[in-house]
C-alpha positions in Angstrom: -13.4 10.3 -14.4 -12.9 7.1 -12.8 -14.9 4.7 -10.8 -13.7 2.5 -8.6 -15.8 -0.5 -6.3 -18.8 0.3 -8.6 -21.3 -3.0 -9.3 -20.9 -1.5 -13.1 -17.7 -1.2 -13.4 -14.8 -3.8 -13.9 -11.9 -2.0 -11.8 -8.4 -3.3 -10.4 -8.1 -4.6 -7.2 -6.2 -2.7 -4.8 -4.1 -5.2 -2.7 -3.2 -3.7 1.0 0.3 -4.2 2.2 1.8 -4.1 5.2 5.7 -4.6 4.5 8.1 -5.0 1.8 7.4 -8.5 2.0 3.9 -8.8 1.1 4.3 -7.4 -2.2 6.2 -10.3 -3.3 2.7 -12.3 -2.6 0.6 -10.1 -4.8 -0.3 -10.8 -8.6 1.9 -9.5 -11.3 1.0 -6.1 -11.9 -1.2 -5.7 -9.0 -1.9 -2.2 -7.7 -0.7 -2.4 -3.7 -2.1 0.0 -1.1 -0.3 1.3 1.7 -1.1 3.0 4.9 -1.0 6.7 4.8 2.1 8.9 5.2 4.3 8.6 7.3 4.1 5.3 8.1 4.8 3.6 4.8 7.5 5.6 3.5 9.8 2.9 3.5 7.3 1.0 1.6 6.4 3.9 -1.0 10.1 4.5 -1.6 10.4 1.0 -2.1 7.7 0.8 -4.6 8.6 4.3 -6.4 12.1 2.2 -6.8 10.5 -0.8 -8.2 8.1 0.6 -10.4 5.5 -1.3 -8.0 2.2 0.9 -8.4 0.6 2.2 -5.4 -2.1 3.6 -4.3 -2.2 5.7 -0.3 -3.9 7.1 2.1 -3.6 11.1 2.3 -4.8 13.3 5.2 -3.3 16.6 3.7 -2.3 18.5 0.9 1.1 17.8 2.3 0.8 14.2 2.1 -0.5 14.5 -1.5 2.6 16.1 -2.8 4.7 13.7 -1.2 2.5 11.3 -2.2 3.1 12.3 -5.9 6.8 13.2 -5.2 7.1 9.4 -4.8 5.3 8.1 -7.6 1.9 7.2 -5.8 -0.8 6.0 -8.9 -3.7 7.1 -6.6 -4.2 9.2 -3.3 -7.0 8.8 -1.9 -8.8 10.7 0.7 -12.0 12.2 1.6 -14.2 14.4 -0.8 -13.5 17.8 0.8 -9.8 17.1 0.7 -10.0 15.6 -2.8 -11.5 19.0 -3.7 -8.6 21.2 -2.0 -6.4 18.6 -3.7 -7.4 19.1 -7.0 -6.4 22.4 -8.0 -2.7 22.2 -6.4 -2.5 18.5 -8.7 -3.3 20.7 -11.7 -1.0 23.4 -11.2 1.7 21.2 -10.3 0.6 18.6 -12.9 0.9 15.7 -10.7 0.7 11.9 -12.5 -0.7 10.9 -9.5 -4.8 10.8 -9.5 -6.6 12.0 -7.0 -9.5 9.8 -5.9 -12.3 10.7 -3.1 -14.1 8.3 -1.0 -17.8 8.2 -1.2 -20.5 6.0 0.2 -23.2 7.3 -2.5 -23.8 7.7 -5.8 -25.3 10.7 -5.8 -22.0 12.2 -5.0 -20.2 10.9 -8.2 -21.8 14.4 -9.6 -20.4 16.5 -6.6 -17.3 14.8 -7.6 -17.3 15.5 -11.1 -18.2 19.1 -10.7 -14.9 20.2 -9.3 -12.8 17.7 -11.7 -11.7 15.2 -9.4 -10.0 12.4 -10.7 -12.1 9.3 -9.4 -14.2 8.0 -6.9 -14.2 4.9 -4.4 -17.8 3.6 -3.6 -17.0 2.6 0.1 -20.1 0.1 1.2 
Protein backbone atom coordinates (compact mmCIF):
# COMPACT_ATOMS: atom_id res chain seq x y z
CA UNK A 1 0.00 0.00 0.00
CA UNK A 2 0.94 3.48 -0.60
CA UNK A 3 0.79 6.63 1.35
CA UNK A 4 0.71 9.67 0.01
CA UNK A 5 0.69 13.47 2.03
CA UNK A 6 1.70 11.45 5.13
CA UNK A 7 4.20 13.64 7.78
CA UNK A 8 6.18 10.03 7.62
CA UNK A 9 6.42 9.45 4.45
CA UNK A 10 8.67 11.02 1.69
CA UNK A 11 6.13 10.98 -1.40
CA UNK A 12 6.20 12.68 -4.93
CA UNK A 13 4.64 15.79 -5.54
CA UNK A 14 1.73 15.82 -7.66
CA UNK A 15 1.92 19.02 -9.86
CA UNK A 16 -1.70 20.28 -11.03
CA UNK A 17 -2.13 21.31 -14.63
CA UNK A 18 -4.33 23.16 -16.35
CA UNK A 19 -3.15 22.90 -20.17
CA UNK A 20 -0.64 21.45 -22.33
CA UNK A 21 1.45 24.22 -21.60
CA UNK A 22 1.96 23.97 -18.05
CA UNK A 23 3.60 20.76 -18.19
CA UNK A 24 6.54 22.22 -19.87
CA UNK A 25 7.01 24.28 -16.39
CA UNK A 26 7.07 21.25 -14.19
CA UNK A 27 10.35 19.32 -13.01
CA UNK A 28 11.69 16.58 -15.05
CA UNK A 29 9.90 13.56 -14.18
CA UNK A 30 7.23 15.22 -12.20
CA UNK A 31 3.95 13.39 -11.70
CA UNK A 32 1.13 16.12 -13.20
CA UNK A 33 -2.48 16.00 -12.05
CA UNK A 34 -5.28 16.81 -14.11
CA UNK A 35 -8.86 17.62 -13.66
CA UNK A 36 -11.17 14.77 -13.77
CA UNK A 37 -12.74 13.24 -17.01
CA UNK A 38 -13.94 14.75 -19.35
CA UNK A 39 -12.42 17.81 -19.11
CA UNK A 40 -8.73 16.96 -19.55
CA UNK A 41 -8.82 14.48 -22.19
CA UNK A 42 -6.93 16.44 -24.36
CA UNK A 43 -4.46 16.71 -21.63
CA UNK A 44 -4.50 12.89 -20.63
CA UNK A 45 -4.07 11.89 -24.27
CA UNK A 46 -1.43 14.27 -24.52
CA UNK A 47 0.39 12.81 -21.55
CA UNK A 48 -0.47 9.03 -22.47
CA UNK A 49 1.48 10.22 -25.85
CA UNK A 50 4.37 11.60 -24.08
CA UNK A 51 4.92 9.27 -21.54
CA UNK A 52 4.12 12.32 -19.05
CA UNK A 53 2.80 10.46 -15.81
CA UNK A 54 -0.48 11.53 -14.49
CA UNK A 55 -2.43 11.25 -11.96
CA UNK A 56 -6.82 12.20 -12.17
CA UNK A 57 -9.63 12.78 -10.68
CA UNK A 58 -12.37 9.88 -11.16
CA UNK A 59 -16.13 10.12 -10.27
CA UNK A 60 -16.99 6.59 -11.72
CA UNK A 61 -16.02 3.24 -12.52
CA UNK A 62 -16.35 4.62 -16.00
CA UNK A 63 -13.92 7.25 -15.62
CA UNK A 64 -11.45 4.71 -14.02
CA UNK A 65 -11.34 2.54 -17.02
CA UNK A 66 -10.77 5.29 -19.23
CA UNK A 67 -8.69 6.61 -16.91
CA UNK A 68 -6.44 3.46 -17.22
CA UNK A 69 -7.22 3.08 -20.96
CA UNK A 70 -5.07 6.24 -21.23
CA UNK A 71 -2.23 5.40 -19.13
CA UNK A 72 -3.28 7.37 -15.88
CA UNK A 73 -0.36 6.37 -12.92
CA UNK A 74 -3.04 7.10 -10.19
CA UNK A 75 -6.94 7.68 -10.06
CA UNK A 76 -7.96 9.04 -7.35
CA UNK A 77 -11.28 9.28 -5.78
CA UNK A 78 -13.17 8.86 -2.68
CA UNK A 79 -13.01 5.71 -0.44
CA UNK A 80 -16.35 4.16 -1.27
CA UNK A 81 -15.51 4.48 -5.00
CA UNK A 82 -11.86 3.35 -4.44
CA UNK A 83 -13.52 0.22 -3.01
CA UNK A 84 -16.06 -0.43 -6.08
CA UNK A 85 -12.94 0.40 -8.08
CA UNK A 86 -10.84 -2.15 -6.81
CA UNK A 87 -12.12 -5.35 -7.83
CA UNK A 88 -12.95 -4.24 -11.59
CA UNK A 89 -8.81 -2.95 -11.60
CA UNK A 90 -8.02 -6.51 -10.55
CA UNK A 91 -9.94 -8.29 -12.94
CA UNK A 92 -8.97 -6.15 -15.65
CA UNK A 93 -5.44 -5.82 -14.33
CA UNK A 94 -5.23 -2.19 -14.67
CA UNK A 95 -1.36 -0.53 -14.25
CA UNK A 96 -3.07 2.25 -13.12
CA UNK A 97 -3.35 2.46 -9.02
CA UNK A 98 -6.17 3.25 -7.39
CA UNK A 99 -5.75 5.73 -4.53
CA UNK A 100 -8.73 6.94 -2.08
CA UNK A 101 -8.84 10.18 -0.37
CA UNK A 102 -8.92 10.23 3.38
CA UNK A 103 -8.78 12.94 6.03
CA UNK A 104 -7.77 10.23 8.92
CA UNK A 105 -5.56 7.81 9.69
CA UNK A 106 -7.66 5.58 11.15
CA UNK A 107 -8.99 4.87 7.79
CA UNK A 108 -5.54 3.78 6.20
CA UNK A 109 -6.85 0.22 7.84
CA UNK A 110 -10.43 0.59 6.14
CA UNK A 111 -8.30 1.07 3.20
CA UNK A 112 -6.11 -1.72 3.44
CA UNK A 113 -8.80 -4.19 4.24
CA UNK A 114 -10.39 -4.24 0.77
CA UNK A 115 -6.78 -3.90 -1.03
CA UNK A 116 -6.82 -0.54 -2.20
CA UNK A 117 -3.83 0.66 -3.79
CA UNK A 118 -2.98 3.88 -1.67
CA UNK A 119 -4.20 6.64 0.20
CA UNK A 120 -4.09 10.59 0.09
CA UNK A 121 -4.17 12.20 3.64
CA UNK A 122 -6.24 15.29 2.62
CA UNK A 123 -5.70 18.03 5.66
Amino acid sequence: MQIFNHSWINSPKFYKIESIKDIENTPPNSIVSLSPLPYSIDIAKYCQKNLVPFIIEVNSIKDSIFANILGAKYIISSPNLAKEIMPIAQNYLFDTQVLATISKEDEIEDMARVGVDGVMLIT
